[in-house]
NUZARO-182757 format. One record per residue: residue number from 1; residue in one letter; chain; x, y, z of N, C-alpha, C, O, CB in turn. Coordinates in Angstrom, 3 decimals. Atoms other than C-alpha are relative to their C-alpha. Glycine has a CB too. Layout:
BEGIN
(NUM, a, A, (X, Y, Z), (X, Y, Z), (X, Y, Z), (X, Y, Z), (X, Y, Z))
...
***
This chain:
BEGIN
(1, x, A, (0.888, -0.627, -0.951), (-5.458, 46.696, -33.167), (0.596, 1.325, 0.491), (-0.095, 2.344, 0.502), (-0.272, -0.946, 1.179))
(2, x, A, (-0.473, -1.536, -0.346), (-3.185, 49.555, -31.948), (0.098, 0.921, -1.154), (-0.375, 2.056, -1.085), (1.434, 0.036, 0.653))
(3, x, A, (0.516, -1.207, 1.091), (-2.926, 51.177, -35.396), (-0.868, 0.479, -0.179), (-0.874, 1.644, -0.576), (-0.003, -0.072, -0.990))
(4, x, A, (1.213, -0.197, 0.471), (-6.602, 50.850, -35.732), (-0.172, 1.260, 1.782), (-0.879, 2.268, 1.784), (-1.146, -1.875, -0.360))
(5, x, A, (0.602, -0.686, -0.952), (-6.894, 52.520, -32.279), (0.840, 1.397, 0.363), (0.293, 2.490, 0.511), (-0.168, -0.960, 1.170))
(6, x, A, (-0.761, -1.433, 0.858), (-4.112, 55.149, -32.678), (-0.603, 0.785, -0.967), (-0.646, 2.015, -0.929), (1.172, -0.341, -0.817))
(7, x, A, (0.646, -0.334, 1.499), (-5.665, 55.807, -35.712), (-1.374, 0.990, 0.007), (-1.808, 1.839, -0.771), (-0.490, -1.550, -0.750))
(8, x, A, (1.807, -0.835, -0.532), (-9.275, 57.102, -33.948), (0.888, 0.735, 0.746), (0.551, 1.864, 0.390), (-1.641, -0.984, 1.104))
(9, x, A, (0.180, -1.109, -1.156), (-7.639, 59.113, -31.235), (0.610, 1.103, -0.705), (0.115, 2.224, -0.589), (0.766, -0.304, 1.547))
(10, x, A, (-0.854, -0.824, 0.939), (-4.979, 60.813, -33.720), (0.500, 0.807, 0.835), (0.193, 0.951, 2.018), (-0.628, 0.721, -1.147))
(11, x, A, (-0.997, -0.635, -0.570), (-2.435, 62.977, -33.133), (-0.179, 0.510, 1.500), (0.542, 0.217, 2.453), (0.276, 1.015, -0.850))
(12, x, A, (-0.177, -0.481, -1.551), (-3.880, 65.036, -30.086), (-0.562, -1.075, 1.109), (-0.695, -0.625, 2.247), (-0.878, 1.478, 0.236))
(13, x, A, (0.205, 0.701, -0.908), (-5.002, 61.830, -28.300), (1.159, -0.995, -0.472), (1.909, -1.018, -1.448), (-1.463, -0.418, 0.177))
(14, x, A, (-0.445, 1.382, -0.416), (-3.590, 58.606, -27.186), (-0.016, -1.255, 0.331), (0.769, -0.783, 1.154), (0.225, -0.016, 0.395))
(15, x, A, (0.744, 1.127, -0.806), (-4.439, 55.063, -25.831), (1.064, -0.460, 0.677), (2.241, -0.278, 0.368), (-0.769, -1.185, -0.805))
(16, x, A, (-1.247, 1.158, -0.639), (-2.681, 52.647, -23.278), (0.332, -1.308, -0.635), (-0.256, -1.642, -1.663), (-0.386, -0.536, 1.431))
(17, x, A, (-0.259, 1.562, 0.416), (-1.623, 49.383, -24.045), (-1.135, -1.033, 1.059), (-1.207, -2.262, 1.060), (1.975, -0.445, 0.380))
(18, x, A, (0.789, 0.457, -0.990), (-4.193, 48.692, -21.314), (-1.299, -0.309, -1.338), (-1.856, -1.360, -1.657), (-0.282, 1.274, 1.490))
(19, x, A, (1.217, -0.070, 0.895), (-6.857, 49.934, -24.122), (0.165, -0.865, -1.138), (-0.870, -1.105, -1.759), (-0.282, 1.399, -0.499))
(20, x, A, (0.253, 0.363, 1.056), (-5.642, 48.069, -26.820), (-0.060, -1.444, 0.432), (-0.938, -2.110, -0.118), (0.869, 0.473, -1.033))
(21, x, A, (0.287, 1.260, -0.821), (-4.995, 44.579, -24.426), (-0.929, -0.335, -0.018), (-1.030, -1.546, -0.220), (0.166, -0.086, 1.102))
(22, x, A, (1.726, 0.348, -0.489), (-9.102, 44.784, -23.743), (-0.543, -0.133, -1.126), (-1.428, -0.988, -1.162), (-0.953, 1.161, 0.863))
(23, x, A, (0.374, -0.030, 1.011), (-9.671, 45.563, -27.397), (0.283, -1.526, -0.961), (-0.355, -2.036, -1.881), (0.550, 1.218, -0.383))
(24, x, A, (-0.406, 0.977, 0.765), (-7.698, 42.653, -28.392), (-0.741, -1.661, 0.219), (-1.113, -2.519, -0.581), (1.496, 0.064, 0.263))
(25, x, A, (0.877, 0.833, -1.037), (-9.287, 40.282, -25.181), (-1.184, -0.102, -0.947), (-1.298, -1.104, -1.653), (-0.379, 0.782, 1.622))
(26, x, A, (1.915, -0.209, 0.275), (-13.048, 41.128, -26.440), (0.126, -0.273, -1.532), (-1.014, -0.286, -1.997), (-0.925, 1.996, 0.384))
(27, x, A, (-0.137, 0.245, 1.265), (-11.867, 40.391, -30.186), (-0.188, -1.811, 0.207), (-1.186, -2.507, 0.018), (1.544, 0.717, -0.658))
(28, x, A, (-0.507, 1.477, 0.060), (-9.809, 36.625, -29.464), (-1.254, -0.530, 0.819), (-2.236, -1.065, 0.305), (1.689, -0.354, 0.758))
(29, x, A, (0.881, 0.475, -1.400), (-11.757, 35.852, -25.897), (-1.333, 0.530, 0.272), (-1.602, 0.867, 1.425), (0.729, 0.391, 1.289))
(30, x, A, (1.227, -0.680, -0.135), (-15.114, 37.166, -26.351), (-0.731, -0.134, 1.472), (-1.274, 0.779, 2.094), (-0.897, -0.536, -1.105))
(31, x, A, (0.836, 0.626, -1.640), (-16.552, 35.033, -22.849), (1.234, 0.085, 0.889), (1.068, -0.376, 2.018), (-0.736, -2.015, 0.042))
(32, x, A, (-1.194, 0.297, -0.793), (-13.067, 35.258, -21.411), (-0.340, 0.751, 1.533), (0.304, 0.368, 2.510), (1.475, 0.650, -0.841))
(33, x, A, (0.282, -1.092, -1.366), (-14.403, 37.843, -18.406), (1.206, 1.133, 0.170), (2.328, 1.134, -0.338), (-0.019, -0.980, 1.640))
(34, x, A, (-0.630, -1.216, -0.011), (-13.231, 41.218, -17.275), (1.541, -0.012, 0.152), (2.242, 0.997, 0.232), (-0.581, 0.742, 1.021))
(35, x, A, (-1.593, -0.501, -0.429), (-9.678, 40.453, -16.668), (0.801, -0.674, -1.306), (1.992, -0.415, -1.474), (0.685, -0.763, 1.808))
(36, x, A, (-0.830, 0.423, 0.928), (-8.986, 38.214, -20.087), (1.105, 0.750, -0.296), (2.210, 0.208, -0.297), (-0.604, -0.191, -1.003))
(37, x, A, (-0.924, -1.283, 0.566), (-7.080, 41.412, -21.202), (1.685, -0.511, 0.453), (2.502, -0.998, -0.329), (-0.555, 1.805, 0.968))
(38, x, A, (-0.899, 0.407, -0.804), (-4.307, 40.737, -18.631), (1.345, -1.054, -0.590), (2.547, -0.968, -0.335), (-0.849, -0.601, 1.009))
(39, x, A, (-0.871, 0.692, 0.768), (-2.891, 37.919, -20.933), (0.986, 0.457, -1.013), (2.143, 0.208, -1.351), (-0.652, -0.713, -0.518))
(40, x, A, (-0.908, -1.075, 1.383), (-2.325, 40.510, -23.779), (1.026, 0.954, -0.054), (1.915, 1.282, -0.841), (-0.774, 0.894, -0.619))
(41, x, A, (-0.964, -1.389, -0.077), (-0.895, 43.299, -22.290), (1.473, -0.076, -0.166), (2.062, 0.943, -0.527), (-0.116, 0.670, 1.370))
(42, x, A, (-1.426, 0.036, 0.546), (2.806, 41.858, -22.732), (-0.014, -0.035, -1.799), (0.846, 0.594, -2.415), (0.791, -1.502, 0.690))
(43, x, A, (-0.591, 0.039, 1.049), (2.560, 41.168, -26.137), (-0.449, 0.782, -0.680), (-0.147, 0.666, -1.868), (0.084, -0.953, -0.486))
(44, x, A, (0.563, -1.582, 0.398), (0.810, 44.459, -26.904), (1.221, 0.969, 0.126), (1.751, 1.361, -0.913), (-1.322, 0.617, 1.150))
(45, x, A, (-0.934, -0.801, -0.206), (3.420, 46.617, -25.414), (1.351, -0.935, -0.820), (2.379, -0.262, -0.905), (0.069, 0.352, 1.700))
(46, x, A, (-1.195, 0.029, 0.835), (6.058, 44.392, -27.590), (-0.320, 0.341, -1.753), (0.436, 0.775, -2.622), (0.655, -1.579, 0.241))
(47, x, A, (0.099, -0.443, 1.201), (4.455, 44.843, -30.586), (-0.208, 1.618, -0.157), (0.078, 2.174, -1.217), (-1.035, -0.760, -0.557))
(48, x, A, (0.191, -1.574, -0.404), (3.684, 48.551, -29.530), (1.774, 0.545, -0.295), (2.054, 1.570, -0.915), (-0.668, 0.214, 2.076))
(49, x, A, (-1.668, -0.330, 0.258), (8.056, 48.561, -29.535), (0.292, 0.242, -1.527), (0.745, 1.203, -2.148), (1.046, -1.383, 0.499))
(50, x, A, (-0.217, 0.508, 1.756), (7.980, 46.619, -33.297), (-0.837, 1.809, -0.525), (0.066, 2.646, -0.542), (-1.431, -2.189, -0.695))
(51, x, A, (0.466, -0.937, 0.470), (5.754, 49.787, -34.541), (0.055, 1.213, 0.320), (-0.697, 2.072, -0.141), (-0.802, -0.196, -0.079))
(52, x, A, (-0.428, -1.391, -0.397), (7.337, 52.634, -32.812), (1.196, -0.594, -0.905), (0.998, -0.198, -2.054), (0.194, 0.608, 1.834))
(53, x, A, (-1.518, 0.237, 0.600), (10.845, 51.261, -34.273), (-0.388, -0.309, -2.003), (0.423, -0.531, -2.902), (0.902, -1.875, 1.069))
(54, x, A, (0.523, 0.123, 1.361), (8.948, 50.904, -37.681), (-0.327, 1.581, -0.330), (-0.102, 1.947, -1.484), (-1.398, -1.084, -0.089))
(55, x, A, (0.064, -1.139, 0.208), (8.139, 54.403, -37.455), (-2.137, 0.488, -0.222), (-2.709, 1.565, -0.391), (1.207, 0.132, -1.399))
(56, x, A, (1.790, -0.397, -0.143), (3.652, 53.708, -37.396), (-0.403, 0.539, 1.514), (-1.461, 1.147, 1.674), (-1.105, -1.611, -0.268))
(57, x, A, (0.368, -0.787, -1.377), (3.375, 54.894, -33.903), (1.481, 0.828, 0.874), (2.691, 0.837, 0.645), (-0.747, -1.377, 1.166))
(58, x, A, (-1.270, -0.692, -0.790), (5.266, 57.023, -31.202), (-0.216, -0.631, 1.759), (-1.368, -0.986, 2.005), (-0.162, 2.136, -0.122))
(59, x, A, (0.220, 0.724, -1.431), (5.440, 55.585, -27.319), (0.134, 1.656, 0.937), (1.047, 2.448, 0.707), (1.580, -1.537, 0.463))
(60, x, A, (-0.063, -1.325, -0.486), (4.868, 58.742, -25.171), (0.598, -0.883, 1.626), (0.488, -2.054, 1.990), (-1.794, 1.120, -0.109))
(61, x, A, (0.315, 0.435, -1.395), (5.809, 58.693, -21.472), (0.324, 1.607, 0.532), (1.191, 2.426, 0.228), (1.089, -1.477, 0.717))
(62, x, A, (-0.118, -1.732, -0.286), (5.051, 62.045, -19.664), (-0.293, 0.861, -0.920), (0.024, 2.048, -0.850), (1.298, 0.504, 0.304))
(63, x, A, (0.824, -0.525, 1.359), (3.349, 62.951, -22.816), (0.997, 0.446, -1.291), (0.556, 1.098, -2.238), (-0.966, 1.466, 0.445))
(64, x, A, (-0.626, -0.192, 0.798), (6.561, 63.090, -24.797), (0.615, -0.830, -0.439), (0.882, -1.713, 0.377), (0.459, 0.684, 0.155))
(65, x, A, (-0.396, 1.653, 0.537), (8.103, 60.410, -27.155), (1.432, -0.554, 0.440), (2.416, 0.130, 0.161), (0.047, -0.089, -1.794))
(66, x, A, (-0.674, 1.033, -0.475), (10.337, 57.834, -25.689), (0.971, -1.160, -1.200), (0.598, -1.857, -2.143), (-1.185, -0.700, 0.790))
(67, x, A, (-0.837, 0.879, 0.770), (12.826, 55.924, -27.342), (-0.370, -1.615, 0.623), (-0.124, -1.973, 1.775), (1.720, 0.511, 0.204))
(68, x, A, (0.952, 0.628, -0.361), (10.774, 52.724, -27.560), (1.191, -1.495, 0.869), (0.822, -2.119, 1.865), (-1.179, -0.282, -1.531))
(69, x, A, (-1.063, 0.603, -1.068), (14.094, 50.442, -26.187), (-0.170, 0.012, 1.288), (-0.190, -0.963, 2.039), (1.155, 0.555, -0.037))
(70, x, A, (-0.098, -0.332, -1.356), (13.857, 52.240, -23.201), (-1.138, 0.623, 0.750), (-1.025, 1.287, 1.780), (1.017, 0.794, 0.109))
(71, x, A, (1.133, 0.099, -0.571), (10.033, 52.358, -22.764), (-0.148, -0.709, 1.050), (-0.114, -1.929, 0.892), (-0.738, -0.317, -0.703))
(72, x, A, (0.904, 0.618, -0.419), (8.749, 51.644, -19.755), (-0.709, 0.732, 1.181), (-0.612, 1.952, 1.050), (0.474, -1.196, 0.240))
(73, x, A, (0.581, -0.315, -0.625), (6.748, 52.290, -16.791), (-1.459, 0.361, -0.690), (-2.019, -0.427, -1.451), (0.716, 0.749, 0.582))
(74, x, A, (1.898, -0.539, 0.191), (2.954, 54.223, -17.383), (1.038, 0.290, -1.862), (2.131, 0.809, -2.087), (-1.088, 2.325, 1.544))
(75, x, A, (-0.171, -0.921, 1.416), (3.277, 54.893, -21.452), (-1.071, 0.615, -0.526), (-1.859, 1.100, 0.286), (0.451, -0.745, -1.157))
(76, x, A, (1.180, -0.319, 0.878), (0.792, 55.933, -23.984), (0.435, -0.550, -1.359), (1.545, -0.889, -1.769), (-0.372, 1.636, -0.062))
(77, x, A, (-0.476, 0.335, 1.477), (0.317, 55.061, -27.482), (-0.262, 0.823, -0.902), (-1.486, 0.764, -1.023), (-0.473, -1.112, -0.528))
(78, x, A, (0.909, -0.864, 1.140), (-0.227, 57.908, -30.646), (0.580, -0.691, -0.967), (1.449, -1.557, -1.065), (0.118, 1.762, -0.198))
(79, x, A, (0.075, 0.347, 1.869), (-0.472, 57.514, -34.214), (1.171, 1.156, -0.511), (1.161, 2.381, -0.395), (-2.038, 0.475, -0.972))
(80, x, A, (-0.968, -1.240, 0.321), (2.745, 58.926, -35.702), (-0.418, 0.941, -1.236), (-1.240, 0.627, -2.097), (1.494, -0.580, -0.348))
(81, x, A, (0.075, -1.069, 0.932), (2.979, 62.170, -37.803), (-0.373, 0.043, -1.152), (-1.154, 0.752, -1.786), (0.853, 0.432, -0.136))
(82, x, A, (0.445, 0.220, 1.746), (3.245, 60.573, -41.070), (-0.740, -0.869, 0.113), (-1.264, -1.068, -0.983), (1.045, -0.438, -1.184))
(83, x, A, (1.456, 1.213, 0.062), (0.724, 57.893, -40.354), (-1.627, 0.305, 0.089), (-2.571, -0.469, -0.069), (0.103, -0.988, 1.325))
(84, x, A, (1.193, -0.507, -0.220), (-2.068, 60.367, -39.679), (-0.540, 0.060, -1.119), (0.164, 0.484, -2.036), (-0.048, 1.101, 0.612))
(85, x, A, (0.816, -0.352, 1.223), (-4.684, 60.424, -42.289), (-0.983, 0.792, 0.224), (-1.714, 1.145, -0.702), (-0.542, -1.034, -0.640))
***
């Protein structure tokens, strides 16, 4: 789900881990209600780590990339350089 959504905003955009949490909610939990998301968002932002350290995405914070170890607070998510199509 975050590649696929990296993937639409491309390089000059971004998403949260907020956006891909709700994306993931409304996939698994279709009736779950507005806050299902809430469950996801940890294991979004760890797999968000796994694919910055893989080299398919970059973790921004302050709109510049973050060494994904030492991600945290507000981030963002882009689609890395060589992953853009």
């Amino acid at each position: 789900m975050i590649l696929a959504l990296t993937q639409v905003s491309g390089r000059a955009g971004s998403i949260s881990p907020t956006d891909a949490a709700r994306a993931v909610a409304t996939v698994l939990v279709p009736e779950g209600g507005p806050d299902a998301w809430h469950a996801h968002l940890a294991p979004v932002r760890r797999a968000a780590r796994l694919l910055a350290r893989s080299g398919h995405i970059e973790i921004l914070r302050k709109g510049k990339p973050v060494d994904p170890a030492g991600a945290k607070g507000v981030i963002r998510l882009r689609i890395a350089a060589a992953r853009e199509a």
